[in-house]
N, C-alpha and C positions, 0 to 999 in steps of 0.2 A: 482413539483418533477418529474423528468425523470425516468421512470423506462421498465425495459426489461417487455414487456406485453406478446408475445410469439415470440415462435421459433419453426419455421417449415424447414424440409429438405428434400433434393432430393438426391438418391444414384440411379445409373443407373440400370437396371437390366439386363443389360450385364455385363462378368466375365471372367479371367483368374483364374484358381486356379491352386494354387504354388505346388499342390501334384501331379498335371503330369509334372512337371520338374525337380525331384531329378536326371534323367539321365543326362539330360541337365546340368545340374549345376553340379553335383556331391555332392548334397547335401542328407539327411535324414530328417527323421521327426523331429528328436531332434533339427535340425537346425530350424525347423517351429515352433515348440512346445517352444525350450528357449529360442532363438536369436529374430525373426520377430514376430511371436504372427500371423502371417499373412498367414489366408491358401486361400482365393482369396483377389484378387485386382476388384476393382471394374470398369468397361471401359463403358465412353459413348458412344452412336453410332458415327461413323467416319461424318454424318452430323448434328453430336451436337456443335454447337458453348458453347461457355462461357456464354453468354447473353441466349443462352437458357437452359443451367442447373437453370441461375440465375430465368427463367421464371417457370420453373417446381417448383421451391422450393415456389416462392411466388403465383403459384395454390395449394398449399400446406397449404398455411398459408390460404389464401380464405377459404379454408375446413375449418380450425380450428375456426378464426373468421369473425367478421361480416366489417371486414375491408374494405373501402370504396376508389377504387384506388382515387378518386378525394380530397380526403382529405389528401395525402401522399405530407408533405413539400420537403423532401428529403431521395436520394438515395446514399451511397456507394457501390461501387464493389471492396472487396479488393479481387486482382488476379495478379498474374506474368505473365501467360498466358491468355491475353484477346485475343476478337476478332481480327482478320487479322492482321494486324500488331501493334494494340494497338490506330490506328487514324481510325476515331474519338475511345475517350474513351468509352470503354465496359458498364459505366451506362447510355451515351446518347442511346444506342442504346438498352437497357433494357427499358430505358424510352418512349421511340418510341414503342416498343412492348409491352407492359403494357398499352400505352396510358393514360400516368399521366398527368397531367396541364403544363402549360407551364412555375408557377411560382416555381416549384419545381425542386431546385439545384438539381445536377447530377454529382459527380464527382467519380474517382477511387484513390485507395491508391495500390501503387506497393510494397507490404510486403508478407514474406510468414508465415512460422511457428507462428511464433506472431503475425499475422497481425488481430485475431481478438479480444484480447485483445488493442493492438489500436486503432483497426476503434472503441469499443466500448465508449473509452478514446474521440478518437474525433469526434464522431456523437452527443456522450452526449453534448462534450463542444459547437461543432459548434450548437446546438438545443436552447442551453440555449443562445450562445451569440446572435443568430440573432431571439431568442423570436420564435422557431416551436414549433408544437404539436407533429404530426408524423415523425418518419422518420425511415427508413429500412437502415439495413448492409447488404448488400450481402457476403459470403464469394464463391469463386468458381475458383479452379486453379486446370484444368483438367492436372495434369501433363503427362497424357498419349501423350501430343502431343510433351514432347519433353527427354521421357524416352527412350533409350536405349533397344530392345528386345534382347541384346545380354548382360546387364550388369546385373548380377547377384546384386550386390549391389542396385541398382533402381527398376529392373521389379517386384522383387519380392514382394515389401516392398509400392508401392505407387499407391495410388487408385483416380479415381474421384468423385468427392460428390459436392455439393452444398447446402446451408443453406442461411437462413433467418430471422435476427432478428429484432422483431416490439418493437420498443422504443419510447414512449408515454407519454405525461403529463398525470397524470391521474385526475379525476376531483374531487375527493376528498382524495387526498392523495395518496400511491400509492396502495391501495387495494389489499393489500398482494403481491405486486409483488416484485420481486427482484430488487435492486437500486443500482447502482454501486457506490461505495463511496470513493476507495483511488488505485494508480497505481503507479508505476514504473516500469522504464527501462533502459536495458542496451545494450549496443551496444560494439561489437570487430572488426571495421571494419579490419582491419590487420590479420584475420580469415576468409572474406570475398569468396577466391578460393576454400574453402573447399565445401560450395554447391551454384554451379554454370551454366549457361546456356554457354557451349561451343560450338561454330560451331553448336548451334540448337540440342545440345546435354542433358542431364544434369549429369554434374560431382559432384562426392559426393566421398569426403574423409572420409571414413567412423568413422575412427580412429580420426579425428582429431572432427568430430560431435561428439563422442562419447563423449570425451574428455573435453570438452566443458559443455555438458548435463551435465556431472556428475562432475562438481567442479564447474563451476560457477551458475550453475540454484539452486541448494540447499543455495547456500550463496544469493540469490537473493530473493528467496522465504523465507528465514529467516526473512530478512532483511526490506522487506515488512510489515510481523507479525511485527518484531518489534517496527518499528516505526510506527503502529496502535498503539502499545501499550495492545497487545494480546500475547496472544501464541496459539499456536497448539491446546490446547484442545480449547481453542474458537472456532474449524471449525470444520463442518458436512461433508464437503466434498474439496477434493484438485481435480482439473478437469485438469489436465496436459496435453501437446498437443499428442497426439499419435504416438510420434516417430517411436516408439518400443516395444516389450515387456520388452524386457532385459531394455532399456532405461528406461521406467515407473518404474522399481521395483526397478532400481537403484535406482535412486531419493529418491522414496519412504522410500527405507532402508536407505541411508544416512541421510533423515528426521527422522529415525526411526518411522512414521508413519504406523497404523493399514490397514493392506492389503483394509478391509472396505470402507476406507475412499479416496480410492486413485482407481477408476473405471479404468480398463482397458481393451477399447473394438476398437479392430482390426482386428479379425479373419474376420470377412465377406464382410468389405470394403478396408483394409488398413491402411496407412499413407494418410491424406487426404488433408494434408498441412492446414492451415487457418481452413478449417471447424472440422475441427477433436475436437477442444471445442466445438463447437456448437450442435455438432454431440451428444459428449457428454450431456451437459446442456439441451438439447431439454427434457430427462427423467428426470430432475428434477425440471423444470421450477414449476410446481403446486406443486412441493413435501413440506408440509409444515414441514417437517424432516429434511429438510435443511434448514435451516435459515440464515447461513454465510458460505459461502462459497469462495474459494482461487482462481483465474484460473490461468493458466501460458502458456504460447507460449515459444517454445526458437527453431532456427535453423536456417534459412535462414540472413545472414548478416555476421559472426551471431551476433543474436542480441535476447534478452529475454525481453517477456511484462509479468507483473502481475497484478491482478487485484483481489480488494474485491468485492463481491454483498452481499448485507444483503436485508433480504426480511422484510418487515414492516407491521407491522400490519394491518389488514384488519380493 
């Protein structure tokens, strides 16, 4: 059985914060407090590649566990923005600086907002069909390289992070750890322009993401439950991607869901794209208070992934 063993992450410790730009924008606190949730953005240094946020997160996990680079089957990098221009792909070159084996696949997934509900979809399946033990997700899209310092809609709202999750057979069962067990998804490519890389830019219709988030991710997330054949009280925790503030409570409230159960944490790094669950999930990974748990991605495409974890008995 596959199961999430940990997650470890990297958040840069360089910052812009959003409270010395109310002149610039013409914005107030109230604008930080019930719209973004977001009082800094998180910035790597200008000579941080992709491949090395992806590095800092997995000396991260070394910390946590006793993990062995030589025994890592395979690696994803899911990122919009990889290294130089995307050739070679951002995990060959994570795998070059890690110095993993040479029989360990290395590939990337170009997804943003839900891409890590995804990669977790298919690292699981790609694990079990070709028989691995190990294998890592990277999640790591510095959108700093291609945000806007004049858009009030992007600078203020999106941060860089990086994450790392270790997915493992485990050798008697999966020893309390979390198991991913049922997914869907949806896609609107025909909403596609709404968040965009233009001219090396990134456009973002704010109104049209909005819009989206709050009518189609709640019938997604329903629908999920449903056909587990659950409902809502079955889950300890909903781990939604960190749009927003306003975005998360929206949700939230349309699920009519217990504030509790629904983590909302952006104030100190952002909107982090892909890693923003992981970011989340890292605090509750040992929580044995959580036991089933929802996750959901939705933005980029757009398109929305969800996902069950149920943790098993130790």
């Amino acid at each position: 059985m596959i199961s999430i063993t940990e997650i470890a992450s990297y958040v840069p410790e360089g910052f812009e914060s959003n409270l010395d730009k109310f002149d610039k924008f013409g914005i107030g606190r109230e604008f930080i407090d019930e719209k973004i949730g977001v009082y800094k953005v998180a910035r790597k240094d200008a000579a941080q590649e992709t491949s090395d946020l992806c590095v800092e997160s997995f000396r991260r996990l070394e910390a946590k566990t006793e993990i062995d680079p030589a025994q890592v089957d395979c690696i994803v990098v899911c990122t919009q923005n990889p290294d130089g221009h995307g050739l070679p792909h951002t995990a060959a070159i994570v795998h070059g600086k890690l110095g993993l084996p040479t029989r360990c696949a290395s590939f990337d997934i170009s997804l943003g907002c839900s891409g890590y509900v995804y990669g977790l979809s298919l690292v699981r399946a790609f694990m079990e069909a070709n028989g691995l033990r190990t294998g890592l997700l990277f999640t790591a899209d510095p959108y700093s390289k291609i945000v806007d310092p004049d858009d009030k809609n992007t600078v203020l709202l999106f941060g860089d992070a990086a994450a790392v999750t270790l997915l493992s057979v485990a050798p008697n069962g999966a020893d309390g750890h979390l198991v991913p067990k049922r997914f869907s998804f949806c896609s609107d490519g025909s909403l596609s322009p709404a968040l965009c890389n233009r001219d090396g830019r990134l456009h973002m219709n704010g109104r049209a993401v909005f819009t989206y988030s709050a009518t189609t991710v709640p019938g997604e997330i329903t629908g999920l439950v449903e056909s587990a054949g659950l409902s809502f009280d079955d889950f300890d925790l909903f781990l939604l991607h960190q749009g927003s503030r306003y975005i998360v409570e929206t949700i939230r409230k349309r699920l009519n869901l217990a504030e509790s159960k629904v983590p909302c944490r952006l104030w100190e790094q952002g909107n982090t794209v892909s890693s923003s669950i992981p970011l989340l999930l890292e605090s509750h990974i040992h929580d044995t208070a959580a036991q089933r748990l929802l996750l959901c991605g939705f933005g980029v495409g757009l398109s929305t992934a969800c996902g069950i974890l149920e943790r098993q008995p130790d």
